[in-house]
C-alpha positions as CSV (number, residue, x, y, z in Angstrom):
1,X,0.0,0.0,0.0
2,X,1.2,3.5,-0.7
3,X,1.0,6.0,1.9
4,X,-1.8,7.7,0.5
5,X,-3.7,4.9,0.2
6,X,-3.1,4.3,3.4
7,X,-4.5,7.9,4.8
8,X,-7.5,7.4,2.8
9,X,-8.5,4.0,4.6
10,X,-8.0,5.9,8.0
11,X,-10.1,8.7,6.9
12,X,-12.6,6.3,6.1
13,X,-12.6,4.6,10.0
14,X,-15.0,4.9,12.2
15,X,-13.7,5.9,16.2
16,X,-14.0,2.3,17.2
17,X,-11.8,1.5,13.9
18,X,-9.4,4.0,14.6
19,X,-9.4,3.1,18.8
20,X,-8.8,-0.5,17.6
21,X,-6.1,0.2,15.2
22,X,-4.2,2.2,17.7
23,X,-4.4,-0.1,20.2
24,X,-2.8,-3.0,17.8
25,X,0.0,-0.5,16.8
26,X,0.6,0.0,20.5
27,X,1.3,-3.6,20.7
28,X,3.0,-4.6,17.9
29,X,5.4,-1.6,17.7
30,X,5.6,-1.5,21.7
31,X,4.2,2.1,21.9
32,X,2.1,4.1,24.2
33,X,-1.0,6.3,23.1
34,X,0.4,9.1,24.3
35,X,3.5,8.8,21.9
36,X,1.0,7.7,19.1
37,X,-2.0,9.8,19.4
38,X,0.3,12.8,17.7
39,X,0.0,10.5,14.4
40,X,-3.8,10.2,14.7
41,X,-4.2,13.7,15.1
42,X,-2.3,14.9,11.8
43,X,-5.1,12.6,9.8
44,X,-7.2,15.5,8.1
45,X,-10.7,15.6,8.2
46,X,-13.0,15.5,4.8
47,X,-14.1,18.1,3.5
48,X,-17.5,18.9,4.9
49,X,-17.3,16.0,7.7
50,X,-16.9,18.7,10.5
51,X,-20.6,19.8,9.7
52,X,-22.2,16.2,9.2
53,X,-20.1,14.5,12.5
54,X,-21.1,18.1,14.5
55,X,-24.6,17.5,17.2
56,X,-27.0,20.1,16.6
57,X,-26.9,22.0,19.5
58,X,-29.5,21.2,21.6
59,X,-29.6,24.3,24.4
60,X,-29.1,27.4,24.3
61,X,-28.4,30.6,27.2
62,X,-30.5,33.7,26.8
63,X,-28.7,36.9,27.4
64,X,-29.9,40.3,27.9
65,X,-27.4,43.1,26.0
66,X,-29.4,46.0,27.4
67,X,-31.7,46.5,30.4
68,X,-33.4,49.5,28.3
69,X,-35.7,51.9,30.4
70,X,-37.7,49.9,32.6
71,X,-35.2,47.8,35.2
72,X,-37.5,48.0,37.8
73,X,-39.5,46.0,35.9
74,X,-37.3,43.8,34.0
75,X,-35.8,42.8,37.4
76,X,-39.0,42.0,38.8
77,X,-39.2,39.8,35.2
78,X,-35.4,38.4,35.9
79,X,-36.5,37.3,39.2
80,X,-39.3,35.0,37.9
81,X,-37.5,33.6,35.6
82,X,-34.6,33.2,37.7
83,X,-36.0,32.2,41.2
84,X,-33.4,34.3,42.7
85,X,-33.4,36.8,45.1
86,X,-34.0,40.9,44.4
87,X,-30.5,41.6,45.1
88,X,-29.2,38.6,42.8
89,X,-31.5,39.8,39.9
90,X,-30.7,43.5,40.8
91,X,-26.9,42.7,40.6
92,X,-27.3,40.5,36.9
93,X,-29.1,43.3,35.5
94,X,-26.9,46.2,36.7
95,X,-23.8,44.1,35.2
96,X,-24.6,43.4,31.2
97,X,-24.2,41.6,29.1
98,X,-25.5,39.1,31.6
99,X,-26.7,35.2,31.1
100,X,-30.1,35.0,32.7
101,X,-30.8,31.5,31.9
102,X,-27.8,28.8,30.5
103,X,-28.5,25.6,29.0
104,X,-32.2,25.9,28.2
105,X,-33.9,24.2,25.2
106,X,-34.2,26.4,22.3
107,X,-38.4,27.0,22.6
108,X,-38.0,28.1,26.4
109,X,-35.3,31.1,25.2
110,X,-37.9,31.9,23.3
111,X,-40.4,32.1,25.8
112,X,-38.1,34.0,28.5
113,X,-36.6,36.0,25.8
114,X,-40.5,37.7,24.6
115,X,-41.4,38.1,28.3
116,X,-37.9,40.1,28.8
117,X,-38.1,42.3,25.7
118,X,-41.7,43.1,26.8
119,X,-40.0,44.3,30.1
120,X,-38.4,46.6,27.5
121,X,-34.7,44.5,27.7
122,X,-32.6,43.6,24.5
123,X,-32.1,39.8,24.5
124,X,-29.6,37.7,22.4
125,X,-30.3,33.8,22.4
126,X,-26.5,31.8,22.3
């Protein structure tokens, strides 16, 4: 096999292929991963394989940008949301950009982000 041949069949492995194959070089050539795992890592990926192999992302945070005019009322909003005390809520608004809520699915930032733009706040979803 030529050496290109040979980086095409690793390209074509699955993780469990490549985990297995590593694992037989460390024993026949009396290596550890560490030492090998440079080699493994100088493969390079196919051409749009980064976007098919990537999860979707699956939760988001909601952050407000701007507190806008109304933070008494937007607090009083935060602190619904949040479950945390005035002076918690007080405190993440007076100190933006600020993550109100972190690791929620994609429909509730969409909930929490209308109820805090009606409170007059600017709201990014990330």
């Amino acid at each position: 096999m030529t050496k290109e041949e040979i980086i095409q069949a690793i390209e074509g492995m699955t993780v469990k292929e490549l985990a297995e194959l590593v694992k037989a070089l460390e024993e026949r050539f009396g290596v550890s991963a560490q030492v090998a795992a440079p080699v493994a890592v100088a493969v390079a990926p196919q051409p749009g394989a980064a976007e098919a192999q990537a999860p979707e992302k699956t939760t988001v945070d909601v952050v407000i940008t701007n507190a806008g005019q109304q933070k008494i009322q937007l607090i009083k909003v935060v602190k619904d949301i949040t479950g945390k005390g005035l002076k918690e809520c007080k405190d993440l608004v007076d100190n933006l950009p600020a993550v109100v809520k972190a690791g929620v699915s994609r429909e509730e930032a969409e909930e929490i982000k209308k109820k805090l733009e009606a409170a007059g706040a600017e709201v990014q979803i990330k």
